[in-house]
C-alpha positions in Angstrom: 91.6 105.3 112.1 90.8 107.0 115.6 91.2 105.7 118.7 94.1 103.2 117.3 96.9 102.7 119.1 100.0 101.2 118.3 102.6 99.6 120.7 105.2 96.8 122.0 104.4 94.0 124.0 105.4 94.5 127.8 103.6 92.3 129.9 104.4 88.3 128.6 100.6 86.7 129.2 99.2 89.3 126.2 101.8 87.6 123.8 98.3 84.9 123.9 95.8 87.4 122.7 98.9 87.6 119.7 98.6 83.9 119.0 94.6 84.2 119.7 93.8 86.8 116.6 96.7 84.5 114.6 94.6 81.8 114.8 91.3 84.2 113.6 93.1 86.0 111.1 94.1 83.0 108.9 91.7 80.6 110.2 93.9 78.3 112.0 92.2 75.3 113.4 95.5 73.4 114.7 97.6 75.1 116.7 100.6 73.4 115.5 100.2 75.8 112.9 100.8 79.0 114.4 103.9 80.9 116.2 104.2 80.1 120.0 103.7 82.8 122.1 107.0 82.4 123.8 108.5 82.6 120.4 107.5 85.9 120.1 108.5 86.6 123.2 111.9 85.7 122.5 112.2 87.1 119.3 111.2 90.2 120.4 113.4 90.3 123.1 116.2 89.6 120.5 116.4 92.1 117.9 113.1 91.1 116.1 109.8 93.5 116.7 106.1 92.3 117.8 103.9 95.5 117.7 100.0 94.9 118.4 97.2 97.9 116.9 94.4 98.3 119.7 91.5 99.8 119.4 89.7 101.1 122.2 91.5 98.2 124.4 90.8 95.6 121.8 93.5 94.3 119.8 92.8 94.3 116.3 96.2 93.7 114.7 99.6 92.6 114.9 103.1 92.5 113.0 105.7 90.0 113.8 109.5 90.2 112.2 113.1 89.1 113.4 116.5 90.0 112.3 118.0 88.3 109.7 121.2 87.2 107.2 120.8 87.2 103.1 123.4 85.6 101.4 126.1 88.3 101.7 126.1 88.6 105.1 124.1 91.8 105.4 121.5 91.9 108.3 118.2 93.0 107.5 114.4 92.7 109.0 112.4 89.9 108.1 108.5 90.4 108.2 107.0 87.0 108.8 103.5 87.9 109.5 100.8 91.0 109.1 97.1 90.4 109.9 94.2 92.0 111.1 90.9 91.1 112.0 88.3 91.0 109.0 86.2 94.0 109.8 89.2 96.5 110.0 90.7 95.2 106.7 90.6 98.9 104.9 90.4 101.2 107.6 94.7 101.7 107.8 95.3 99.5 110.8 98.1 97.4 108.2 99.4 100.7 107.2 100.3 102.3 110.3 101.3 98.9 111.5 104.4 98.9 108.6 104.9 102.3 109.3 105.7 101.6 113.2 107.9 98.8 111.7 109.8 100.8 109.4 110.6 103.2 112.3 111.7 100.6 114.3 114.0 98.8 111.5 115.3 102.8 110.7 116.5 103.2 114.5 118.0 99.7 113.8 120.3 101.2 111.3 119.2 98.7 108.4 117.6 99.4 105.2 115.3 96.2 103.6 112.4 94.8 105.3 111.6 91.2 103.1 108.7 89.0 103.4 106.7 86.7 101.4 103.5 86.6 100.1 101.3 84.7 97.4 101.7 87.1 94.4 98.4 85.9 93.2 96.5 87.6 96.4 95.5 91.0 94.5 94.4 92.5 97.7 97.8 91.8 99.3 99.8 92.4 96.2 98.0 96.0 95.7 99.0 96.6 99.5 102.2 95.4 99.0 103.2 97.4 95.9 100.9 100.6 95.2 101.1 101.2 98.9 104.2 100.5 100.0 106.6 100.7 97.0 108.3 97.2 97.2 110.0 95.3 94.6 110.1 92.0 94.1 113.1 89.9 91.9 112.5 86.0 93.9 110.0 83.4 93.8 109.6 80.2 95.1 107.8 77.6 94.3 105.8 75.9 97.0 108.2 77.8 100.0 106.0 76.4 102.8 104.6 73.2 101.6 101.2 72.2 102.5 99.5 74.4 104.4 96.4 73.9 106.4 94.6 77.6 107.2 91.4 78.5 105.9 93.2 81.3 103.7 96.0 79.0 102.2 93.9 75.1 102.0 94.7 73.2 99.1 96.4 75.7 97.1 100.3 75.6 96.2 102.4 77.3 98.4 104.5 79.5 95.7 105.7 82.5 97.2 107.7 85.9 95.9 110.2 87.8 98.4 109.3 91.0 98.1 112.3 94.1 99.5 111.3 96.9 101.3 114.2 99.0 100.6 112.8 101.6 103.2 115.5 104.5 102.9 115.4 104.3 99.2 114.0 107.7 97.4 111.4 105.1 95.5 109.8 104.3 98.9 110.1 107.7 100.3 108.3 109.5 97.2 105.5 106.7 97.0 105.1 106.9 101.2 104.7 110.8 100.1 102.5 110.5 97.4 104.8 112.4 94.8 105.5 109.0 93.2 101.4 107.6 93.1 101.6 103.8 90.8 100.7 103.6 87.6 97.4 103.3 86.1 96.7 100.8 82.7 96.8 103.6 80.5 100.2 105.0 81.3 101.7 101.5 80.6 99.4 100.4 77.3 101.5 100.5 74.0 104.9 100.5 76.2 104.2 96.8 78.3 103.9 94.0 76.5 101.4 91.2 78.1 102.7 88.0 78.7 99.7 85.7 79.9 96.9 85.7 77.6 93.6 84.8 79.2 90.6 83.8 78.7 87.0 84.2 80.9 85.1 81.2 81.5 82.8 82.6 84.1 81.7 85.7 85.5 84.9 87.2 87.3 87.1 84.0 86.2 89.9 83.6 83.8 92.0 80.4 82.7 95.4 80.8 81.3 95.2 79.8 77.6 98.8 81.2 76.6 102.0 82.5 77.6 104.9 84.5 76.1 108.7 83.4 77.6 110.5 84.9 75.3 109.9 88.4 75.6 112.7 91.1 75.3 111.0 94.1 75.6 111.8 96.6 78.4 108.6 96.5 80.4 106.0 93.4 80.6 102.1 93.0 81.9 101.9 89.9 83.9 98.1 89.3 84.4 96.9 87.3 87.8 93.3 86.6 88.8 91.3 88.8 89.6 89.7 87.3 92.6 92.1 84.1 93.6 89.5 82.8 96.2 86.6 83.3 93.7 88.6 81.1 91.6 89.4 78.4 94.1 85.9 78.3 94.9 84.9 77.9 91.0 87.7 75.3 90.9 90.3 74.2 93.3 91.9 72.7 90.3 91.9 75.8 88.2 93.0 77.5 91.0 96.6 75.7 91.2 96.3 75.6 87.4 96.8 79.7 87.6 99.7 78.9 89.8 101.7 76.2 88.2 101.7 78.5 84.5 103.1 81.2 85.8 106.5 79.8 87.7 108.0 79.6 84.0 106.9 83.1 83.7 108.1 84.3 87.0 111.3 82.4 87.0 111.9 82.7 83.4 111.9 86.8 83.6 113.8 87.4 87.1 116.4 85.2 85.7 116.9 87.5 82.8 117.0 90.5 84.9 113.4 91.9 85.2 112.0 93.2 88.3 108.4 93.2 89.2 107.7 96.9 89.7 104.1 97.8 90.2 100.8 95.9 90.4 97.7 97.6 88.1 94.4 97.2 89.2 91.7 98.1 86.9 88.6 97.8 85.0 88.1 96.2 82.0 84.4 96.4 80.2 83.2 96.0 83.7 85.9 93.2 84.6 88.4 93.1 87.1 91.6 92.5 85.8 94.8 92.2 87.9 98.7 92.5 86.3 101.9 92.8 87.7 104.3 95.3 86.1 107.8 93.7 85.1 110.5 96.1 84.0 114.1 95.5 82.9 116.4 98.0 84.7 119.0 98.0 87.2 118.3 97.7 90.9 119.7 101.5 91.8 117.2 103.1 89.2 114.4 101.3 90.1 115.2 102.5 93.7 115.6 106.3 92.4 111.8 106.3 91.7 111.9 106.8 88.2 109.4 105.5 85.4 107.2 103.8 84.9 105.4 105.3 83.3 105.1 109.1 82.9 
């Protein structure tokens, strides 16, 4: 996009306009519910990274991370929060905005960026893996407990943790292009789907079975295709979606899978949205191999 710029914080008063387009982003009536400007201030004073996108003086985005600890000790970035204002969605202001944070994390020396995100937000999932060439092998069930946006109301909080391993040749070649996701028909007649669905209105789906005892090597785990179409059909049906796949989730990163890829495509004129699942060990899937060519 022209005329956007990218840059640190400097002076502490604009840390506001942060917490300001926070608030608009996710629809954030109470401000209990958002990060305190000196928060960020601290944090990125201390190893973590707040980087705003302006356009033509206006801010129109922002990304927010700190420096953490997994389980073994090893440091790595944690991305808490990505937004930008509605009517840039699309135009590359996210992009360039995790592309100034893998820069920075790169000139930290470290090599995963994790976050979180609700797997069953296609937009953000597409984003997430067709873009960006993460991984994901955790999930959560309700991680944040109620929460009280606009974006997140009355829905479960279940979450995966998603790994940015940003060295890795995988990342590098999808960045590139030379490693573009995979479309439906490269993966029919070698994934085997796991949620059968069924469509009780235009552009909405209930879950009428599941399969948790699958052994084959790659698996098609269907989401909705719209998860705020659904809520607004039924709330209920909604948190239905999300309470039928934790077996499925759980059940196959406990056995080793890792979700891969997200497919996008259309289906006799109907969205359909599936995450890719594939059985392989960590350091292939990071060499940027299969699936599925």
């Amino acid at each position: 996009m022209p005329d956007l710029t990218i840059k640190t914080i400097e002076d502490p008063e604009k840390y506001w306009e942060v917490v300001d387009l926070m608030t608009d982003v996710w629809g954030i009536k109470d401000y209990r519910e958002v990060v305190a400007a000196h928060m960020l201030r601290a944090a990125a004073d201390n190893g973590g990274l707040v980087l705003a996108a302006y356009k033509n003086g206006e801010i129109i985005g922002f990304i927010f991370g700190i420096l953490a600890i997994d389980e073994q000790g090893r440091l790595y970035h944690y991305s808490h929060m990505l937004g930008v204002k509605k009517e840039y969605r699309g135009t590359g202001a996210a992009f360039k905005l995790k592309m100034a944070q893998r820069d920075f994390v790169l000139r930290q020396g470290l090599d995963l960026v994790m976050w979180t995100f609700d797997p069953q937000q296609g937009r953000n999932a597409n984003f997430n893996f067709a873009k960006l060439g993460v991984i994901c092998r955790r999930f959560y069930r309700n991680y944040y407990g109620t929460m009280r946006d606009e974006i997140n109301r009355g829905l479960v909080s279940d979450r995966f943790k998603v790994e940015w391993w940003i060295r890795s040749r995988r990342v590098e070649k999808r960045l590139s292009g030379e490693f573009p996701p995979p479309r439906m028909e490269d993966v029919e007649g070698i994934a085997e789907p796991v949620v059968e669905t069924r469509e009780i209105a235009p552009g909405v789906r209930r879950i009428e079975k599941l399969v948790l005892d699958a052994e084959n090597e790659a698996l098609l785990v269907e989401i909705p295709a719209n998860v705020d179409k659904v809520r607004d059909y039924s709330l209920e049906l909604a948190n239905d979606w999300r309470l039928k796949l934790r077996p499925v989730f759980e059940g196959y990163f406990s056995k080793g899978y890792i979700a891969v890829e997200f497919i996008s495509h259309l289906e006799k004129g109907e969205r359909r949205n599936y995450y890719l699942f594939w059985k392989a060990p960590l350091e292939e899937v990071l060499k940027g191999g299969k699936p599925w060519r």
